[in-house]
N, C-alpha and C positions, 0 to 999 in steps of 0.2 A: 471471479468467473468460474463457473463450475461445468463441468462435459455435459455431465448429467441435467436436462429439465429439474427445475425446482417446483413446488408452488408459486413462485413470485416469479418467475423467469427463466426463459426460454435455456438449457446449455448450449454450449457450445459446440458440439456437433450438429443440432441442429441449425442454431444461427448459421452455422458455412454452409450447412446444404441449402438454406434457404437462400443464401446470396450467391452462390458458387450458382442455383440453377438460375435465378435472377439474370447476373451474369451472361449465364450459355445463352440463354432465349433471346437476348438483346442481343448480344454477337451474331444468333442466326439471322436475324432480320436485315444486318449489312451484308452479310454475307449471301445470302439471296437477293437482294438485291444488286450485290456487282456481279453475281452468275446471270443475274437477269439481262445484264447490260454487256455481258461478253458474248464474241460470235463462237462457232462453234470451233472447236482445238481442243488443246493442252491444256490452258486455262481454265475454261469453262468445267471440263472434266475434273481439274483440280478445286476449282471452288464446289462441285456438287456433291464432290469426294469428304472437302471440311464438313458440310454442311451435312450431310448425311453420320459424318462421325460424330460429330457435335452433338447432333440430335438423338441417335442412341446412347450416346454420355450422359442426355437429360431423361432418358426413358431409365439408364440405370442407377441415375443419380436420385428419382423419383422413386423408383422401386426401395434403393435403400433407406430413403426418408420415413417411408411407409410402415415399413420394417419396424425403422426406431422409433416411431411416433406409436405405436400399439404395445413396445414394450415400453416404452418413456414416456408417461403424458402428459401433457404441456402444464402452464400454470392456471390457477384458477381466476376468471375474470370475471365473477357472478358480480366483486364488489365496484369494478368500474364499469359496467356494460348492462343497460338495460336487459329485459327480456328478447325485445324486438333487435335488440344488437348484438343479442350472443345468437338466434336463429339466423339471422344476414352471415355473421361468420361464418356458421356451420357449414350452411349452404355453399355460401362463396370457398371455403375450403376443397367442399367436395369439390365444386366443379372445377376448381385451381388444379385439384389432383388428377380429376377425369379426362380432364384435358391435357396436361402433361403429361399424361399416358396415349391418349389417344394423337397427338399429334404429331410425335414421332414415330407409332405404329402407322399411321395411316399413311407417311411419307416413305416408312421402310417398304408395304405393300405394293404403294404406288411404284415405287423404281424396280420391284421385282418384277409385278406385271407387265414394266415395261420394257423387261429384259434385261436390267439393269443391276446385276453383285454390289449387293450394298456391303462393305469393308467397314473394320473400326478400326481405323488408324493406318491401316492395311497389316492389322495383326493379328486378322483373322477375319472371316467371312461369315454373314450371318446366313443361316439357312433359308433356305427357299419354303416359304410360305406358300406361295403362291403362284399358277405356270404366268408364263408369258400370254398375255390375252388383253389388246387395246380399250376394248368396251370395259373391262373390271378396270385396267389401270385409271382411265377417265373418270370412274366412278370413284375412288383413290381420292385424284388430282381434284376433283370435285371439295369431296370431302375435307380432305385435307387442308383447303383454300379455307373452306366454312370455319371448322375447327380450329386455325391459325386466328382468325376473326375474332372469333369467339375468346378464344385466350386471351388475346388483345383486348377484349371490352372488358372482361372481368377481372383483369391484373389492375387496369386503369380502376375499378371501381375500388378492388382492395386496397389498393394503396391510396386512393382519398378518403378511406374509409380510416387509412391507419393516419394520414393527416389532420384529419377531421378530429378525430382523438386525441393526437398531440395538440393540434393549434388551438381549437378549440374547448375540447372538452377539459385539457392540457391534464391528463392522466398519462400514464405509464404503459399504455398499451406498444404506441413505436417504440419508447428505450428497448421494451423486453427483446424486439427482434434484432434493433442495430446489434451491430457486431463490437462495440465496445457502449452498448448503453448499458445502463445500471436501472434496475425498477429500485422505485424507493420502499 
């Protein structure tokens, strides 16, 4: 296993960021969910608290990826992957990224317009984007619902799309990303 991207497979820095945000994004969704189901207190501030930290950890966990990905480029899959499967990748890549950008901005926004100091970890405060203003936060909370969605359908597509490829087409596309798979 090598840090660095090879031709044949993914390294391992990126393998952990890709499961490290894998990870975060699945934690957010219990975690919103038991804020959703606390009354208002201690609690509930303390789960909006994770959940807001959380999600800027995957907004800077995604920035770093990005980073490595433009100076590290991934392996070549021209010889397992139709044409019509390397354009679906691409695509779905973007939007994997676009959205894991956008959906922890759209949440940081949200709780600023809503008057709300979004903290990382509380070790530090992120800047105020945005004043206080109900109609913008709404539009946010809107958003940020859609977005959330959205992630959700096309996380579900990539990863039947990386099943599809193991079970089926049974090439090497999923080893390259597991965390201790081998491409042959």
């Amino acid at each position: 296993m090598t840090f660095r991207n090879t031709t044949r497979s993914w390294g391992t820095l990126t393998k952990s960021l890709h499961w490290i945000i894998v990870l975060l994004v699945i934690a957010q969704f219990f975690i919103a969910s038991r804020a959703h189901s606390l009354p208002r207190g201690p609690a509930l501030i303390e789960a909006w608290g994770w959940h807001k930290s959380i999600g800027m950890t995957i907004f800077m966990l995604a920035v770093l990826r990005l980073v490595w990905r433009w100076m590290n480029p991934g392996p070549d899959l021209s010889a397992e992957l139709q044409p019509w499967e390397r354009t679906l990748a691409k695509i779905s890549h973007v939007l994997l990224y676009a959205l894991i950008f956008a959906v922890p901005l759209t949440g940081l926004l949200m709780s600023q317009a809503k008057n709300f100091p979004v903290s990382w970890f509380h070790l530090f405060q992120w800047p105020d984007f945005v004043a206080p203003d109900p109609a913008v936060s709404e539009s946010f909370e809107s958003a940020h619902k859609i977005l959330v969605k959205a992630l959700v359908g096309v996380a579900l597509l990539h990863a039947a799309g990386a099943l599809k490829h193991h079970f089926i087409d049974k090439n090497d596309v999923l080893k390259r990303m597991l965390p201790f798979g081998r491409a042959r």
